[in-house]
matplotlib code that plots the C-alpha trace (Angstrom):
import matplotlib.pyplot as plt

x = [-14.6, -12.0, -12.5, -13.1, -13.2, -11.3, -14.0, -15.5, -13.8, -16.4, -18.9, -15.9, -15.4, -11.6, -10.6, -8.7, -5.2, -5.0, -8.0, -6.6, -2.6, -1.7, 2.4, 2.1, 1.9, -1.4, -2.3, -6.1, -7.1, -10.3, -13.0, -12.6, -15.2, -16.7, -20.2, -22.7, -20.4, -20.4, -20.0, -16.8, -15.5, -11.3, -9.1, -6.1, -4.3, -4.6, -1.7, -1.4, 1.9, 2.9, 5.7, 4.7, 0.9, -1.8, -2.0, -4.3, -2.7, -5.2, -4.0, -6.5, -6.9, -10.0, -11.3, -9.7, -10.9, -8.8, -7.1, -3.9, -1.8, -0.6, 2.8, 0.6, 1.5, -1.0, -2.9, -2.1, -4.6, -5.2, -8.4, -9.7, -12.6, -14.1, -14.9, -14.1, -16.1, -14.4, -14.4, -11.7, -12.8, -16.2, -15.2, -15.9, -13.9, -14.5, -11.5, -11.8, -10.0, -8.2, -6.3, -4.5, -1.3, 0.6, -0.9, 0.5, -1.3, -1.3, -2.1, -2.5, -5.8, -8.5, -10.6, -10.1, -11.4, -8.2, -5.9, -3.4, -3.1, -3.8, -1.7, -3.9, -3.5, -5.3, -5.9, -8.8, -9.6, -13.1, -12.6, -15.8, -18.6, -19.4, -19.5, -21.0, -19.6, -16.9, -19.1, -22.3, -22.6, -23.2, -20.5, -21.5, -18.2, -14.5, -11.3, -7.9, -4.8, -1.5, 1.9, 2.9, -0.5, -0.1, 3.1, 1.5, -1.3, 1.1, -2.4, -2.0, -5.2, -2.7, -1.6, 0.7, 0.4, 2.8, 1.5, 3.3, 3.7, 3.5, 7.3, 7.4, 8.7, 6.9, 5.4, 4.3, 1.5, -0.6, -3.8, -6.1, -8.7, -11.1, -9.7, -12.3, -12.8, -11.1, -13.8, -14.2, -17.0, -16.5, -19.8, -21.6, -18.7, -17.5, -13.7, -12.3, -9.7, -9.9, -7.1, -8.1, -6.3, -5.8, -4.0, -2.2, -0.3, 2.7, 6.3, 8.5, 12.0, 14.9, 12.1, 10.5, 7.3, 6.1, 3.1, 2.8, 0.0, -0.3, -2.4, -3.7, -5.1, -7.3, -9.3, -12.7, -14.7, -18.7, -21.2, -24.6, -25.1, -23.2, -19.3, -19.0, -15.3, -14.1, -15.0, -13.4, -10.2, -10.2, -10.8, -8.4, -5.5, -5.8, -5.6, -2.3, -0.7, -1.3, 0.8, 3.2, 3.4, 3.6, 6.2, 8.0, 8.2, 6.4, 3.5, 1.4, -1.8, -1.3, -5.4, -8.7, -11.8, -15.3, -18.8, -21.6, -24.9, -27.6, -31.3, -32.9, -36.6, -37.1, -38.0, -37.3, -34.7, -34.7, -33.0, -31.5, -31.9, -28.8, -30.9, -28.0, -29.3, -29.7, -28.5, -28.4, -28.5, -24.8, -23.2, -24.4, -23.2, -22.6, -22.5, -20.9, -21.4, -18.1, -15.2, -11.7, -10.4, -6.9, -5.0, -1.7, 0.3, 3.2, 5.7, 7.2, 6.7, 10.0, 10.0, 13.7, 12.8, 11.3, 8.4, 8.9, 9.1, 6.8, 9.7, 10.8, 7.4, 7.0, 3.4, 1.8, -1.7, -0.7, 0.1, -3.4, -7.0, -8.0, -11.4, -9.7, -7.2, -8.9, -11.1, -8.2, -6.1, -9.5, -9.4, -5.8, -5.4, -8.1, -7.1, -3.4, -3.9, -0.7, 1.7, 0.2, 0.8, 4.5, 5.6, 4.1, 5.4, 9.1, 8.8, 8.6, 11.7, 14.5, 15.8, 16.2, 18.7, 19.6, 18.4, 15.3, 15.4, 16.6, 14.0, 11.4, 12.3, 12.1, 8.9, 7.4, 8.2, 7.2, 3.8, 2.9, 3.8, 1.8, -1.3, -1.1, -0.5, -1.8, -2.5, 1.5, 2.5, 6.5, 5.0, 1.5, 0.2, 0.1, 3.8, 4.3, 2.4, 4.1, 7.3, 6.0, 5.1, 8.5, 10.4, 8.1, 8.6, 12.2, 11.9, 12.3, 9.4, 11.0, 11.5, 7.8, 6.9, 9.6, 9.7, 6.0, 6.8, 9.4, 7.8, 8.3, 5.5, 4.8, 5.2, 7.7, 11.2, 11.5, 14.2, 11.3, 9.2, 11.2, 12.3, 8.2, 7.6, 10.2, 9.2, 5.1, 6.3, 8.5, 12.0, 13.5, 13.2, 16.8, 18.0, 17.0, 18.2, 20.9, 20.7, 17.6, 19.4, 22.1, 19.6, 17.0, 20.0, 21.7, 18.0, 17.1, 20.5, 21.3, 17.2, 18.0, 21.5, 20.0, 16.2, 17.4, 21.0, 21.9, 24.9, 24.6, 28.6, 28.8, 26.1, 28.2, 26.1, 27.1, 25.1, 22.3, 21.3, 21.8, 19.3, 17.0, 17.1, 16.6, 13.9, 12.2, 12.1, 10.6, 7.7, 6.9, 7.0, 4.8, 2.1, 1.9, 1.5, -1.2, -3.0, -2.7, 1.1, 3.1, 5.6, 8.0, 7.6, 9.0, 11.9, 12.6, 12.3, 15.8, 15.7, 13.4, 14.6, 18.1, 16.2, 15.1, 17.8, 20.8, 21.6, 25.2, 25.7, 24.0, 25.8, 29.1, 28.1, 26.8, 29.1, 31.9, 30.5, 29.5, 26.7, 25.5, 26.1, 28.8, 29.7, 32.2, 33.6, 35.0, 34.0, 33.0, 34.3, 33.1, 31.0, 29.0, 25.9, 23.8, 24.2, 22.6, 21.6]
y = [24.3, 21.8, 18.6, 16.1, 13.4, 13.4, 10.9, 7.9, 4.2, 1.4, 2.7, 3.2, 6.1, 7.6, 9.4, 12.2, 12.3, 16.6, 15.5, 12.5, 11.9, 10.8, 11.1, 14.7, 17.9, 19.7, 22.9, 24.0, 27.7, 28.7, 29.0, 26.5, 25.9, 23.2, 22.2, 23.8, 27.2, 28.3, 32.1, 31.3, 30.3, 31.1, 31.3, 28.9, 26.7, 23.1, 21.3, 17.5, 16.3, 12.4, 12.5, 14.7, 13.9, 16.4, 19.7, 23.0, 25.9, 28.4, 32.3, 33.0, 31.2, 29.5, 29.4, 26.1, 24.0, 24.2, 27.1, 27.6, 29.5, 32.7, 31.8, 30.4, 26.8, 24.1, 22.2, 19.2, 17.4, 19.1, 19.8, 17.7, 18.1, 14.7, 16.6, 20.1, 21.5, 24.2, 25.8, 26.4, 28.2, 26.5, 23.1, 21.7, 19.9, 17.5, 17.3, 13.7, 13.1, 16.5, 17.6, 20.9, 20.4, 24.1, 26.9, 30.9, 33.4, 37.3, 38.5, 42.2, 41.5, 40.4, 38.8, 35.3, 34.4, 36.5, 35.8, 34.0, 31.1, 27.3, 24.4, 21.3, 17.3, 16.0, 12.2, 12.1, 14.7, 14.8, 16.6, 17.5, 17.3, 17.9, 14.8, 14.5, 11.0, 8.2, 6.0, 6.4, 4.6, 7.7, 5.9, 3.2, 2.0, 3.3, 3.7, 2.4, 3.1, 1.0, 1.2, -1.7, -3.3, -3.0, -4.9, -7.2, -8.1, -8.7, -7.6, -5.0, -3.4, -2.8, -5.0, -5.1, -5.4, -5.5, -4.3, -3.2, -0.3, -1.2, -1.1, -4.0, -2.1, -3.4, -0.8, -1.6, -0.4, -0.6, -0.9, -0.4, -3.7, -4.3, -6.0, -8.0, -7.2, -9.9, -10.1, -12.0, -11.5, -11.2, -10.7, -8.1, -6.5, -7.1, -6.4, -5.6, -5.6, -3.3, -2.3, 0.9, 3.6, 6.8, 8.7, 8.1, 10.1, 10.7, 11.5, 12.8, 12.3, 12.4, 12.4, 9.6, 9.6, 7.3, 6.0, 6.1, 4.6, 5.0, 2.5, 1.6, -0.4, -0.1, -2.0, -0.9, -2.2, -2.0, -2.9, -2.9, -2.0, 1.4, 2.0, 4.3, 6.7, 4.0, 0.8, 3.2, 3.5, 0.0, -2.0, 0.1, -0.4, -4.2, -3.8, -1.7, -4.5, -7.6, -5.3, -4.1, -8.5, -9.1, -7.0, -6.9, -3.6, -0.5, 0.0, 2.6, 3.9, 6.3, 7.4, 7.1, 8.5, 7.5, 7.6, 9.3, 7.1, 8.6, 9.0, 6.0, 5.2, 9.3, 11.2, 14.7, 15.1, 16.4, 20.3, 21.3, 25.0, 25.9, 24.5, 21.7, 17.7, 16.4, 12.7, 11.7, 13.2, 12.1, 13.9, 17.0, 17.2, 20.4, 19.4, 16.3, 12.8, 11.8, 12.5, 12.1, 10.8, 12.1, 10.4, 9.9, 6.7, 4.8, 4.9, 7.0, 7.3, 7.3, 8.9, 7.4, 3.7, 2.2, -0.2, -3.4, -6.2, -9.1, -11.7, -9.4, -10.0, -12.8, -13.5, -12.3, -12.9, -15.6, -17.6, -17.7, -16.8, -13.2, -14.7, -16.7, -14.8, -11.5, -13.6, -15.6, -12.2, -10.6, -13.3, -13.6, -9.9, -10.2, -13.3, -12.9, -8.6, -8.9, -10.5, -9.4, -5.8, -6.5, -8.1, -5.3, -2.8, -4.2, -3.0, 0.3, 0.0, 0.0, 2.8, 2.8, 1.0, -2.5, -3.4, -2.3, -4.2, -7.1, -7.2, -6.6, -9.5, -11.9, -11.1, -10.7, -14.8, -15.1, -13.2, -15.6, -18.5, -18.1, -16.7, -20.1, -22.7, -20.3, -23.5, -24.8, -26.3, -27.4, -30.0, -31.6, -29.5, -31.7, -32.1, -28.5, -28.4, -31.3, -29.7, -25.9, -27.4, -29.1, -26.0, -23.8, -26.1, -25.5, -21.4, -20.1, -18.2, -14.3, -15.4, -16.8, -13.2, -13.0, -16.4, -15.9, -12.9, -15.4, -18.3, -19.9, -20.3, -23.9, -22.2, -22.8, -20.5, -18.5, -21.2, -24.2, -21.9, -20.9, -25.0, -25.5, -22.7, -23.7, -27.6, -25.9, -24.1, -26.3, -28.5, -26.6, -23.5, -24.1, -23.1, -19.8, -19.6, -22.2, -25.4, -24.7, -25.4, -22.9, -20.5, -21.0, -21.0, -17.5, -16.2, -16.3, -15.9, -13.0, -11.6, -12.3, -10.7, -7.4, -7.7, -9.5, -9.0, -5.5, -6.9, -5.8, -4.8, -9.2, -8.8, -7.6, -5.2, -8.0, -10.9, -8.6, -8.1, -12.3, -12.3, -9.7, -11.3, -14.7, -14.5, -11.5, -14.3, -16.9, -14.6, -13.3, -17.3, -18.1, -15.6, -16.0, -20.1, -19.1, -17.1, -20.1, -19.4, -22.7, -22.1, -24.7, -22.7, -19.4, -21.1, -21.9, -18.7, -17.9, -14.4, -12.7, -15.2, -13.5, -10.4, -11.7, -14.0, -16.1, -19.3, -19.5, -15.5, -17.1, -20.2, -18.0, -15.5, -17.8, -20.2, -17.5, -16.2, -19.2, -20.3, -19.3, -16.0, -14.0, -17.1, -20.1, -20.2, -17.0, -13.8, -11.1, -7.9, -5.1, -2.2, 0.1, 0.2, 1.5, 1.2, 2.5, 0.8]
z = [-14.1, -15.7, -16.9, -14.6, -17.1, -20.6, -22.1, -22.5, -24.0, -24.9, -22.2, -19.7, -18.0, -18.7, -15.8, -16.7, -16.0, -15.1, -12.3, -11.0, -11.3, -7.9, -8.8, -9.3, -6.9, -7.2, -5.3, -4.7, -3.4, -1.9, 1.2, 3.7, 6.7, 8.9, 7.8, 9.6, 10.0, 6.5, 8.4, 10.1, 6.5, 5.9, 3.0, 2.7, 0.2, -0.4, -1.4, -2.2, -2.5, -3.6, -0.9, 1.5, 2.1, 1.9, 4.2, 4.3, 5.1, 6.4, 6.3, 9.2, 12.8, 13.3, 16.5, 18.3, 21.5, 23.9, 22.2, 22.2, 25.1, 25.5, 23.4, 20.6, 21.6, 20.4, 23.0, 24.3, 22.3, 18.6, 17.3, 14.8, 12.0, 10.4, 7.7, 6.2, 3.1, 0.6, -2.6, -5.2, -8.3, -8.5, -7.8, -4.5, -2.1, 1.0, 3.3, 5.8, 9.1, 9.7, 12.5, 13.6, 13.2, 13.8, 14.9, 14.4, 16.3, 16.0, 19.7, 18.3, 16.6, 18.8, 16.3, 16.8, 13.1, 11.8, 14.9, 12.7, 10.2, 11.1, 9.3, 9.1, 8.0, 5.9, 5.4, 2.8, -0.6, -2.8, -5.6, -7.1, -4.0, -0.8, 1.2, 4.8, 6.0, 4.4, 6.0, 3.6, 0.5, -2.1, -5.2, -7.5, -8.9, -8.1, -11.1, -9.6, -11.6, -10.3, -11.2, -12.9, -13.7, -17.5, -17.2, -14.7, -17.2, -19.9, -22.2, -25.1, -27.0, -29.8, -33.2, -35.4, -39.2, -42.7, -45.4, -48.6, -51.6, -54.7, -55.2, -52.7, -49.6, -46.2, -43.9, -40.5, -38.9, -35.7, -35.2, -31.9, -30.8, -28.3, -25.3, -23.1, -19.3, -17.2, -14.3, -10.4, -8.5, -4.2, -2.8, -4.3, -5.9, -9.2, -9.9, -13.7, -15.3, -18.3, -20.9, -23.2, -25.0, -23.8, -26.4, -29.9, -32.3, -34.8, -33.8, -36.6, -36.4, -39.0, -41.5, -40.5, -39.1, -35.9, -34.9, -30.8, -28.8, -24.9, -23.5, -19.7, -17.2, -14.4, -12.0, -11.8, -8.8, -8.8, -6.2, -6.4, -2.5, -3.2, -1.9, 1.0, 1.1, 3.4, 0.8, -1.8, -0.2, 1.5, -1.9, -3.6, -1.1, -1.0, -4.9, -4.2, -1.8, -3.9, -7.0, -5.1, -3.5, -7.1, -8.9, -5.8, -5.9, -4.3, -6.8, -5.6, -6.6, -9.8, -9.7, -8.1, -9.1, -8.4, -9.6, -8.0, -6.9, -9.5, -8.0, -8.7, -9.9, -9.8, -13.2, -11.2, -8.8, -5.9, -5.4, -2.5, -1.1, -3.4, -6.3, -6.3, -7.1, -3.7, -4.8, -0.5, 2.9, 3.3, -0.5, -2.5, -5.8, -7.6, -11.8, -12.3, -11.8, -10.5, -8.0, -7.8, -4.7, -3.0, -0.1, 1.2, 0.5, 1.6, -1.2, -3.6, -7.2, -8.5, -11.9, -13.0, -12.5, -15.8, -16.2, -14.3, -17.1, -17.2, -16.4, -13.1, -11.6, -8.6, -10.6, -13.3, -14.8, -16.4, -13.8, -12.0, -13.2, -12.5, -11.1, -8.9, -7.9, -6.5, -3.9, -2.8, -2.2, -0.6, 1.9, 2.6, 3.4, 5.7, 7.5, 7.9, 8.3, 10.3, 8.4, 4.9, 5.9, 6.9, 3.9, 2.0, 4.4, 3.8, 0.3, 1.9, 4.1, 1.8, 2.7, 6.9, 9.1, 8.1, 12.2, 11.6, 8.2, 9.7, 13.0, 10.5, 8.3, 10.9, 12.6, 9.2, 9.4, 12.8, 12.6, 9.5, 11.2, 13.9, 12.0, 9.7, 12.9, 16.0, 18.3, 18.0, 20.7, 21.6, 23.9, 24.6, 27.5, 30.0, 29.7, 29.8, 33.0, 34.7, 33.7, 35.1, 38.0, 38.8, 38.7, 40.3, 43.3, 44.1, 43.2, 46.5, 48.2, 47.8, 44.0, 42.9, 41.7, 39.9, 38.7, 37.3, 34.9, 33.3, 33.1, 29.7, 26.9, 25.5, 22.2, 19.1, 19.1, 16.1, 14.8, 14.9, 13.2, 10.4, 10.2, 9.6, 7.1, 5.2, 5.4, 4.5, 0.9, -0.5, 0.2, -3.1, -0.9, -0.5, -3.7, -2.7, 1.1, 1.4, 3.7, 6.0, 9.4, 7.9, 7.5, 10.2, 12.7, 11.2, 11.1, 14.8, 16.2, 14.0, 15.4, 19.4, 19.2, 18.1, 19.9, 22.9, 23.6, 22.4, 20.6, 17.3, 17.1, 16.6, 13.5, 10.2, 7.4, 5.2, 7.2, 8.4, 4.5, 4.1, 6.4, 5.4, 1.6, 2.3, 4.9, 2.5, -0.2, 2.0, 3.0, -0.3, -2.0, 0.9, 0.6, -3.1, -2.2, -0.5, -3.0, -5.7, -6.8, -7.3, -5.4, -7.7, -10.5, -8.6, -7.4, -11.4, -12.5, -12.3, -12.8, -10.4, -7.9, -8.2, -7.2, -3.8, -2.9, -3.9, -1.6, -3.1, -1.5, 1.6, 2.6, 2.0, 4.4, 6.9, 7.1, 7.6, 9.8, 12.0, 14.3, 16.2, 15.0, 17.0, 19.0, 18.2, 14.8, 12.9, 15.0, 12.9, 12.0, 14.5, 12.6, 14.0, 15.8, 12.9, 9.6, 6.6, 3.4]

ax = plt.figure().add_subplot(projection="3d")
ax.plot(x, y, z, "-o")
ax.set_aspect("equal")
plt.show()
């Protein structure tokens, strides 16, 4: 059985990379069967692929409900499995929240265990038990590796030092320190940040010889309740969204790995009928104490883009307290879900239509705006009504059905909202976007011509990405506001400003291109009705 961990640093476990890398394609092949029909057990082929997800490929047909027609069709509705136990070479697997996905069947052999081959998805891997439920607390602590994070912390186990030969001639040399655990406490979970070294050596070239040190970071989590799979996975992705909000840039998780829940206050543990430790009804655990955990994630780890630098980040560590900045984020991502997940999810979207880009843009805004102020109100109510009421008296009878699926909300239009985000982060916001009526008029006409109107020939590529930069910066300044982030000192941070907008770029465009957009002033050129990148 390989190694599941490469070792220990300071009392930390150090997940090994072979067991764990999340950027790299790994195959597994064994026995694969449902609990509780270890007989109807089939061979197939794992495979775990950073881009593609996760899928087991089955050479043999298991017996599906409904099965599948004559022609070898799936049904209507595919099977699905919670959970699905295997066995690759010793090392035991739990598959979560499967379904059937393709389904190839040999009508000349009436077996229906051998009938074919069955392609499944798979959501969840355990690499290294058998696991009943991702709903049962069987882990103690979980090991999340992030792109960027050692870049974000700005933190470094390593020193320098001079030192000198007797003939005078300075050598430099590194040396390897303890760096402390940055810690914040959220209920009964306790999050770290811990920096250790992973690997060092010499590299000789032109007959000089090179001292190289590779370090990371992770962010362990611990709870003293226990984790379930789901807390695992939960904890971890919320981890994953406030680095990618951060470096403004898709940051995805690199590992996960987990510890098992030991038997506690027991000198003899308890054996299974396999003679296997029995650590809970929900997990059995085969010879080791901890798992590595496989999913599939939005993203892709691109292997050509370097290290984002401290200075390119939105915020760093050293702009807020670790302590006080994973509670804040908790929170946040739990009480604005909504717009939380679409800002993140933008940073997944570079690559599709600019409509889509643009419609996401904007609702991103409009989502947060109403999540911050969800009782707004255009008017006092009772003005609403005494206004409602006026014109529903002189809508003729026939048209009173009709007039009651249109009736208008007392609600602000996405240009009033915009105006009151802007006015909520910061008046300076317009060295990033332009003049605010400029750009909260382009933003919303630009949104209704393409949602509402079907007109997107009168929206250029060239104003469609204004508007996708400006109101991306807006919604990324804001969320970090709310987290702790002064706002002020991102808008003078030249540089990673630059990367999310440039009000200069912007009050070119829009002006141009006049307001509203497609209307009076200079028309724009026609392009087609969808555009790439």
């Amino acid at each position: 059985m390989f190694a599941l961990w490469a070792g220990a640093e300071r009392g930390r476990l150090v997940p090994s990379r072979q067991a764990s890398d999340l950027s790299v394609r790994q195959t597994w092949h064994g026995q694969w069967w449902v609990p509780g029909k270890e007989d109807a057990a089939a061979s197939g082929t794992l495979v775990y692929d950073p881009d593609e997800g996760i899928h087991l490929q089955l050479t043999s047909a298991w017996r599906l409900n409904p099965a599948p027609d004559s022609n070898g069709y799936a049904p209507a509705s595919p099977q699905t499995w919670d959970v699905i136990h295997g066995e690759a070479f010793g090392v035991h697997l739990t598959l979560l929240d499967t379904f059937a996905e393709n389904y190839k069947l040999n009508l000349m052999n009436a077996d229906p265990l051998q009938s074919g081959s069955t392609k499944i998805r798979v959501n969840r891997v355990v690499l290294g038990a058998w696991i009943h439920s991702s709903s049962a607390p069987v882990f103690s602590s979980v090991y999340v590796g992030l792109e960027n994070l050692l870049g974000w912390s700005g933190r470094t186990s390593v020193r320098s030092s001079v030192s000198y030969s007797p003939g005078g001639r300075p050598k430099l040399g590194l040396n390897n320190f303890d760096v402390e655990p940055l810690e914040a406490v959220v209920g009964s979970s306790t999050y770290s940040l811990e920096s250790f070294q992973v690997s060092s050596g010499f590299k000789h070239n032109n007959s000089k010889r090179r001292h190289w040190i590779e370090e990371r970071e992770q962010i362990t989590i611990r709870d003293d309740d226990g984790l379930s799979l789901d807390d695992c996975i939960s904890k971890s992705t919320s981890m994953r969204d406030l680095m990618t909000l951060a470096s403004l840039t898709v940051s995805p998780i690199t590992s996960l790995t987990a510890t098992i829940v030991m038997a506690r206050n027991s000198a003899e543990p308890e054996l299974n009928a396999d003679g296997l430790e029995a650590i809970a009804p929900d997990l059995t655990l085969p010879t080791t104490t901890a798992v590595s955990i496989f999913m599939g994630q939005p993203g892709r780890f691109d292997e050509t883009r370097g290290p984002t630098r401290q200075e390119e980040f939105l915020f760093s560590s050293a702009d807020i307290d670790f302590a006080e900045l994973i509670p804040r984020w908790l929170k946040l991502a739990e009480s604005l879900h909504a717009p939380v997940a679409l800002a993140i999810g933008r940073q997944h979207q570079k690559d599709v239509y600019l409509e889509l880009q643009t419609l996401a843009a904007t609702g991103t805004l409009e989502s947060l705006h109403r999540s911050l102020y969800p009782k707004q109100k255009t008017m006092s109510n009772a003005e609403f009504r005494r206004i409602e009421k006026a014109i529903s008296e002189v809508i003729p009878a026939d048209r009173k059905t009709w007039w009651s699926d249109r009736k208008p909300h007392n609600e602000p239009t996405l240009r009033e909202r915009l105006h009151e985000l802007f006015h909520s982060v910061s008046p300076n916001l317009e060295q990033i976007v332009g003049p605010l009526e400029q750009w909260a008029k382009a933003a919303s006409n630009t949104r209704n011509k393409l949602a509402h109107e079907g007109t997107s020939h009168l929206v250029s590529s060239e104003q469609m990405r204004a508007v996708i930069k400006s109101c991306d910066s807006v919604a990324f300044i804001t969320l970090a506001m709310l987290i702790g982030i002064d706002p002020e000192s991102i808008i003078a941070r030249h540089y990673q400003v630059r990367q999310l907008a440039d009000a200069a770029y912007f009050t070119k465009v829009f002006r141009l291109f006049g307001h509203p957009v497609g209307g009076h002033g200079v028309r724009p050129p026609a392009a087609r009705s969808m555009r790439s990148r």
